[in-house]
C-alpha positions, 0 to 999 in steps of 0.5 A: 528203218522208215520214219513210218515204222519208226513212228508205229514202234515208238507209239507201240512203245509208249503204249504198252510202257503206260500200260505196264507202268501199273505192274512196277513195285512201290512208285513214289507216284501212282502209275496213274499220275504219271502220263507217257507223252513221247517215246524216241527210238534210235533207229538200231532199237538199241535205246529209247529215250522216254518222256512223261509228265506228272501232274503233281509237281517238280519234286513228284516229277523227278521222283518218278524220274528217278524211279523209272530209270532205277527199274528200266531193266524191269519194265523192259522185260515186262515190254519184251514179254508183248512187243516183238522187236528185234532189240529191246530198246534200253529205256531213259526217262526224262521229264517232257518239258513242253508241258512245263513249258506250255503251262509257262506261256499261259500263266505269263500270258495270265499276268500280262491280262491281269496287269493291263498289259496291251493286248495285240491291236485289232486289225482294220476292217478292210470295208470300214475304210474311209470312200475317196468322197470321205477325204477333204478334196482341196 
């Protein structure tokens, strides 16, 4: 399957997964608190795997996790019902570690400023440079 296709099927995924995350019973997480940030789909659509990301913490996080891969089965029918693709992907749900990953560099880089840590030295100025009539002619 093209890569072009692939990538619409894995966005149409993550559409309509976000969208029929509301339709699941008793989330330890409100459907809204939970953001689909990536869909990847095995090029036969035989599995997809998901990442989402809670705004609420670790213990949240893997909450939703848990509950999701619990009633993968459920929300795939309710996926089948408005996408119409050869196979229903079996859907695992992981946490997206590049927002976990993100929010580390922004709070070391915090630190750094906070404990004086150098920042990157400034470049020259290439037009501040020093004329040959500037330099002691001996």
């Amino acid at each position: 399957m093209g890569s072009q296709r692939m990538i619409r099927v894995n966005e149409l995924l993550k559409r309509q997964i976000s969208e029929d995350l509301y339709h699941l019973h008793n989330p330890p997480v409100k459907p809204g608190e939970i953001t689909v940030t990536r869909v990847d789909t095995s090029a036969d659509l035989r599995q997809a795997r998901v990442y989402i990301s809670v705004i609420q913490g670790e213990e949240k996080r893997q909450q939703a996790v848990d509950y999701l891969n619990k009633r993968h089965g459920e929300l795939q029918r309710l996926v089948m019902k408005r996408v119409r693709l050869k196979y229903t992907p079996r859907f695992e749900f992981e946490a997206d570690p590049t927002l976990e990953e993100g929010d580390r560099v922004l709070k070391l880089l915090e630190e750094m400023e906070e404990s004086g840590g150098s920042s990157p030295p400034e470049k020259p100025d290439p037009f501040d440079l020093p004329d040959a009539s500037d330099r002691g002619n001996s």
